[in-house]
DRENTORKOL-3810 file (N, C-alpha, C; in nm, 4 decimals):
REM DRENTORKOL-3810
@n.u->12.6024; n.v->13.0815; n.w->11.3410; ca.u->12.5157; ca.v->13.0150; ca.w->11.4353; c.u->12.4577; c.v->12.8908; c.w->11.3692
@n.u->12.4509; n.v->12.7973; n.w->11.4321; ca.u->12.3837; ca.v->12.6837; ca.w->11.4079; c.u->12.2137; c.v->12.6940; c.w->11.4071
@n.u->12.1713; n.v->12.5884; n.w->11.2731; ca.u->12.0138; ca.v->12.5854; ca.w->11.2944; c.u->12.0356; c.v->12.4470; c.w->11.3907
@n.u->11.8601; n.v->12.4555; n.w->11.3747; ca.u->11.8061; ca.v->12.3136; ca.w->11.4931; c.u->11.8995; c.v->12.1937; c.w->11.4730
@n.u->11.9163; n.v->12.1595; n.w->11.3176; ca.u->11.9707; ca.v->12.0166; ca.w->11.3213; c.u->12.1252; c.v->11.9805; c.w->11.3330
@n.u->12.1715; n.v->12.1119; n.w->11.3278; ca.u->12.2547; ca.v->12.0968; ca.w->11.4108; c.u->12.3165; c.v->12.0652; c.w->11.4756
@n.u->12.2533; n.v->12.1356; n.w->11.5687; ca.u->12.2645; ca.v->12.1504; ca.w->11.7507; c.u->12.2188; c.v->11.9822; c.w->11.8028
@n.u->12.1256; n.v->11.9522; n.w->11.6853; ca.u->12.0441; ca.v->11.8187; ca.w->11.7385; c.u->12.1510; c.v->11.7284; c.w->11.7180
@n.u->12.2755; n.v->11.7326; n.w->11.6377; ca.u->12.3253; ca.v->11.6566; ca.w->11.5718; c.u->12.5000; c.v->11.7323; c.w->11.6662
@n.u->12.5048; n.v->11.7976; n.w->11.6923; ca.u->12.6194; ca.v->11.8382; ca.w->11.8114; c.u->12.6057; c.v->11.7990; c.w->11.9311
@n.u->12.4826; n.v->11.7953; n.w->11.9780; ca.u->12.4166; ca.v->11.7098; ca.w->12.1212; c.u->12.3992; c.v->11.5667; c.w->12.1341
@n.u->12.4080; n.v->11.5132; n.w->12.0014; ca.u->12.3940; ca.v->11.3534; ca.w->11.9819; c.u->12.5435; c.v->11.3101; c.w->11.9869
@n.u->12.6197; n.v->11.3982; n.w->11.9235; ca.u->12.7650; ca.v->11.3857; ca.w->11.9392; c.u->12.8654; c.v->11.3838; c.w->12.0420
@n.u->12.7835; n.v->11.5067; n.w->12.1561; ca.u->12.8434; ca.v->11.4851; ca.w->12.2908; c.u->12.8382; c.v->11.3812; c.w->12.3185
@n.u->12.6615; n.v->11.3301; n.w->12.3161; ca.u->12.6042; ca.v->11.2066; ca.w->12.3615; c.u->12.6444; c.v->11.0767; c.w->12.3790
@n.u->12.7248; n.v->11.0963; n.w->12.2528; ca.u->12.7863; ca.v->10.9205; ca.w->12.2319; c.u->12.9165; c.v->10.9494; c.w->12.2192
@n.u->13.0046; n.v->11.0675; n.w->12.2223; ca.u->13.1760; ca.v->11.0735; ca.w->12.2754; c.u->13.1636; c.v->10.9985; c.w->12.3873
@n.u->13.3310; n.v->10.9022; n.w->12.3766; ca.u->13.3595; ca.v->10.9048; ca.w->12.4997; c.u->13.3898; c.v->10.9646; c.w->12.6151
@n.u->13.3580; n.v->10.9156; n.w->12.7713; ca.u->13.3429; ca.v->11.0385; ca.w->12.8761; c.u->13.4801; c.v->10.9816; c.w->12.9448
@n.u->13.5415; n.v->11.0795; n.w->12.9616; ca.u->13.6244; ca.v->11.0653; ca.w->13.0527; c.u->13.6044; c.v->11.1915; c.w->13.1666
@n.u->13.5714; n.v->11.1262; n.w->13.2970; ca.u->13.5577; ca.v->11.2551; ca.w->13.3884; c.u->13.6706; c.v->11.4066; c.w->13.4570
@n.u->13.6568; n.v->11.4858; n.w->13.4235; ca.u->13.7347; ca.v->11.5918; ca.w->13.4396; c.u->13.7757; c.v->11.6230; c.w->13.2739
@n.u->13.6854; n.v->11.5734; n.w->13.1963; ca.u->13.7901; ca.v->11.5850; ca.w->13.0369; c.u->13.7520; c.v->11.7562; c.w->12.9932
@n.u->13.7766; n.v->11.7685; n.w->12.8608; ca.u->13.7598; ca.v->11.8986; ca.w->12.8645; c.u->13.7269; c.v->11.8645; c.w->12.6818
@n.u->13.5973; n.v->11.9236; n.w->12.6568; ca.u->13.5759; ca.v->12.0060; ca.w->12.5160; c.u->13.6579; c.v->12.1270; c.w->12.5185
@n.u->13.7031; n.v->12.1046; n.w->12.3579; ca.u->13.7436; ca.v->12.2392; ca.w->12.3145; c.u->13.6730; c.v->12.2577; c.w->12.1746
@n.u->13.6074; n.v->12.4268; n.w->12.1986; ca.u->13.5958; ca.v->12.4201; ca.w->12.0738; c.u->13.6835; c.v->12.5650; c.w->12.0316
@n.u->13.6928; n.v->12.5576; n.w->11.8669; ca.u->13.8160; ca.v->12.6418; ca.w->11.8480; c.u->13.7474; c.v->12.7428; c.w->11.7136
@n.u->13.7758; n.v->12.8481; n.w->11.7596; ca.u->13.6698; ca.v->12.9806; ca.w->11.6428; c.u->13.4968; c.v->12.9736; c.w->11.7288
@n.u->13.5388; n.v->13.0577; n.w->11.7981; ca.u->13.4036; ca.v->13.1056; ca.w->11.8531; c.u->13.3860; c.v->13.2913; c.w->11.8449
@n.u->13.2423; n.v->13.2628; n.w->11.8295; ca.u->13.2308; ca.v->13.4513; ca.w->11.8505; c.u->13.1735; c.v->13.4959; c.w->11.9704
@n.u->13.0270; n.v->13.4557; n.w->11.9435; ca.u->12.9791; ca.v->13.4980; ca.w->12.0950; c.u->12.9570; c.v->13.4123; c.w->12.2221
@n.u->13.0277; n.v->13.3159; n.w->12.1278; ca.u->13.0283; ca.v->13.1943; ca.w->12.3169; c.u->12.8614; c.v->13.1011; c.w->12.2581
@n.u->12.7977; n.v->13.1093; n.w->12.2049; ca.u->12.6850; ca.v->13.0198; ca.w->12.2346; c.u->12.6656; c.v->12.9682; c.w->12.1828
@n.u->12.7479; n.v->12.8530; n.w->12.1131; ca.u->12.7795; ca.v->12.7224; ca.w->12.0735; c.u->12.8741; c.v->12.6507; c.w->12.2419
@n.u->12.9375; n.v->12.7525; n.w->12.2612; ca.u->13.0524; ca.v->12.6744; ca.w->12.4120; c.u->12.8979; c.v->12.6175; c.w->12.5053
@n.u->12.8330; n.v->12.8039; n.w->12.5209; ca.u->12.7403; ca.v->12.7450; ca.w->12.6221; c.u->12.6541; c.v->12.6483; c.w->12.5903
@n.u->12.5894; n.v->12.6380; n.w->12.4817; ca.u->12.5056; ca.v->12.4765; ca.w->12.4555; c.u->12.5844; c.v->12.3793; c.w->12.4514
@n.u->12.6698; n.v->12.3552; n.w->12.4312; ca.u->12.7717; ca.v->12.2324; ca.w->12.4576; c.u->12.7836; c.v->12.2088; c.w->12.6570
@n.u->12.8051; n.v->12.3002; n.w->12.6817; ca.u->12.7951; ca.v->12.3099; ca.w->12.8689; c.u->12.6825; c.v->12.2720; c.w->12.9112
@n.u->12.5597; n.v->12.3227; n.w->12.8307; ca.u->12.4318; ca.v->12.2699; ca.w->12.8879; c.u->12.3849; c.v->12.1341; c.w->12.8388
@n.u->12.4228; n.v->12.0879; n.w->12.7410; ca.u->12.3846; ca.v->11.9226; ca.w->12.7396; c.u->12.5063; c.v->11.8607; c.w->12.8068
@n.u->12.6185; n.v->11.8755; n.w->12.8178; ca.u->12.7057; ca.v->11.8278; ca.w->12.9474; c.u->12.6727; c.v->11.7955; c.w->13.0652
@n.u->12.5911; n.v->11.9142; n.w->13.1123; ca.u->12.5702; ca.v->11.9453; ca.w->13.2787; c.u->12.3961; c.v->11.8533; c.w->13.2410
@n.u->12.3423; n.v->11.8448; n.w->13.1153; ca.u->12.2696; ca.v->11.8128; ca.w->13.1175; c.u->12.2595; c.v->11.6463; c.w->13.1161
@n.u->12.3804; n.v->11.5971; n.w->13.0830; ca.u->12.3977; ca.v->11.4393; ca.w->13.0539; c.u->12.4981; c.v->11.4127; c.w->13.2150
@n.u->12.5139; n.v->11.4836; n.w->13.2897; ca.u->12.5546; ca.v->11.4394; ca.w->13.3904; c.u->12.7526; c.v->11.4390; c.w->13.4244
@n.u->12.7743; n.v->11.5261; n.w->13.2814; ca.u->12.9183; ca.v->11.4940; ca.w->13.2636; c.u->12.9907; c.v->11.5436; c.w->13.3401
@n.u->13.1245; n.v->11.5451; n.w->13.3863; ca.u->13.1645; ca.v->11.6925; ca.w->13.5090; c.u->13.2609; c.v->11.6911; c.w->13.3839
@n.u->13.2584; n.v->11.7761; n.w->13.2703; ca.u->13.3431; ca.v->11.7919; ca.w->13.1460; c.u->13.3816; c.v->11.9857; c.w->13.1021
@n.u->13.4583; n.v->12.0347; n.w->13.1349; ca.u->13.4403; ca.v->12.1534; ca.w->13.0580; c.u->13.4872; c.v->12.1991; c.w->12.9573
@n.u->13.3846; n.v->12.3151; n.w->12.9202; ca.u->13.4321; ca.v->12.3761; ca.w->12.7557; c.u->13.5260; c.v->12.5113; c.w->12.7585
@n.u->13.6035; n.v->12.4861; n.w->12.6652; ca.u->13.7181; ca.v->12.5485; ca.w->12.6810; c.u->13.7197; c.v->12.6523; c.w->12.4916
@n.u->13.6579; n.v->12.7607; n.w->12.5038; ca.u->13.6645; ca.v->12.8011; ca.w->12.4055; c.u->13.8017; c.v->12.9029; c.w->12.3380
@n.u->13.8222; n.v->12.8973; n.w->12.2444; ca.u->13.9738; ca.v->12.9409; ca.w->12.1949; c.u->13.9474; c.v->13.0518; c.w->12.0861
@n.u->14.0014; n.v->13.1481; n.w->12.0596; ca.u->13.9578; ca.v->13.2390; ca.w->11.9770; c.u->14.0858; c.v->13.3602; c.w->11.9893
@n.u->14.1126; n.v->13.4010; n.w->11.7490; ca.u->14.1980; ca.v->13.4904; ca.w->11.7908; c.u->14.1522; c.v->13.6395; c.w->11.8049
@n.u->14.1299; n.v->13.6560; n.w->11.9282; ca.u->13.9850; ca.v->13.8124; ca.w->11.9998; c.u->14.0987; c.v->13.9244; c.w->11.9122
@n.u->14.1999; n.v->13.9560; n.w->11.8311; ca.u->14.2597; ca.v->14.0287; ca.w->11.7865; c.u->14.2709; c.v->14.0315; c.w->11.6350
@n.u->14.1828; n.v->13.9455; n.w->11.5899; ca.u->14.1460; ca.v->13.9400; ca.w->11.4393; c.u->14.0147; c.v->14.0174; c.w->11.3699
@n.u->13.9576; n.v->14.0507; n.w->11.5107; ca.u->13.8742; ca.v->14.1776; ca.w->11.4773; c.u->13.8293; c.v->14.2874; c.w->11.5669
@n.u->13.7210; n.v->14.3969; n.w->11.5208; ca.u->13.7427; ca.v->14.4693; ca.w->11.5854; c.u->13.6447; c.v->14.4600; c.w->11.6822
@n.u->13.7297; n.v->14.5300; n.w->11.8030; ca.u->13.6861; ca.v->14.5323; ca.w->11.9456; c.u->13.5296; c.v->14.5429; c.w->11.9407
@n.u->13.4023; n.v->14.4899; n.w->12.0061; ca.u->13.2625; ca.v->14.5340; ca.w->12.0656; c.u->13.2335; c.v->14.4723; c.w->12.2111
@n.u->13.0676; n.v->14.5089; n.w->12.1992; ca.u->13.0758; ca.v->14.4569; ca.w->12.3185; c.u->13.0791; c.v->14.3385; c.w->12.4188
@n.u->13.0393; n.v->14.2489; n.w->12.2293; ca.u->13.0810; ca.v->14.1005; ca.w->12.2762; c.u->13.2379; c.v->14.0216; c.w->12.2810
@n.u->13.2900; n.v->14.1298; n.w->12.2180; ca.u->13.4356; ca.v->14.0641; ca.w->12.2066; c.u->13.5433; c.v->14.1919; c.w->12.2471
@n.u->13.5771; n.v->14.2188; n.w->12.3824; ca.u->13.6248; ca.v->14.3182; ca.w->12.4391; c.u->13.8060; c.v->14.3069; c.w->12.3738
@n.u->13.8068; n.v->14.2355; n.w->12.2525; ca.u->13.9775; ca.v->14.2243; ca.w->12.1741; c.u->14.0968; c.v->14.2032; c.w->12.3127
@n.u->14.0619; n.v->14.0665; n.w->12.3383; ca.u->14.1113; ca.v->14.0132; ca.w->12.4196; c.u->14.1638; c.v->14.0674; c.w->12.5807
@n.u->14.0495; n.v->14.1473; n.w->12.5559; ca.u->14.0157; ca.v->14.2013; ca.w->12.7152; c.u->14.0098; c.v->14.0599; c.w->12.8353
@n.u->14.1251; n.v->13.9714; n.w->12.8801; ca.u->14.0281; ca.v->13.8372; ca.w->12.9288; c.u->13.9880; c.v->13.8460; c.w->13.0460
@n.u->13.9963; n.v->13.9841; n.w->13.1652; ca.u->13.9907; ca.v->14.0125; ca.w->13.2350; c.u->13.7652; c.v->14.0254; c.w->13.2314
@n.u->13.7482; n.v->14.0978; n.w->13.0638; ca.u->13.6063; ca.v->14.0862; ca.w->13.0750; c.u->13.5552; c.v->13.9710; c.w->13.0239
@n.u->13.6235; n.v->13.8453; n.w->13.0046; ca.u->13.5186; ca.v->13.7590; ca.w->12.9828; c.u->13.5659; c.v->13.6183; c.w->13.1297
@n.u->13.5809; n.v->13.6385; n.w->13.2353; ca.u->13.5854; ca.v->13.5872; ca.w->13.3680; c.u->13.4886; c.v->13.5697; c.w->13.4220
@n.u->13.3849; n.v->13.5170; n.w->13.4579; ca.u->13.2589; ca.v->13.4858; ca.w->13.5548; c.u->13.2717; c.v->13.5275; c.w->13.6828
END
C-alpha cells in the first residue's frame, strides 16, 4: 500500500498524463484493488471518461476472500 506521498505524487501523475478520451489505465500487480480504485477516483474526479484496468496473476497465491484465485465471475460489479 502506498503512504500519503505517494498517492499525492500518483494523482499529480494522472494529473498531467496525457488524456485521451475513452483511454484506459492499466495498472499491473494488484492485490486488493485500492490503488485501481484511487486511480478511478481522481479520474472521475478530474473529469476523465478513462478506465482502470487492473491485471493480476490471482493463481500465484492462495485463494481468500479478497482474491477468490481467479474466481472472475466474483470480482464483476
Amino acid at each position: 500500500m502506498f503512504d500519503s506521498g505517494q498517492l499525492c505524487f500518483l494523482a499529480a501523475t494522472l494529473g498531467l498524463s496525457p488524456y485521451t478520451e475513452g483511454g484506459f489505465v492499466i495498472e499491473i500487480g494488484t492485490y486488493t484493488g485500492s490503488t485501481a480504485a484511487f486511480m478511478g477516483k481522481v479520474l472521475q474526479s478530474l473529469d476523465r471518461d478513462t478506465r482502470v484496468c487492473s491485471i493480476d496473476p490471482f493463481d500465484a497465491f492462495r485463494p481468500d476472500p479478497l482474491n477468490p484465485q481467479g474466481n472472475y465471475g466474483a470480482y464483476q460489479i
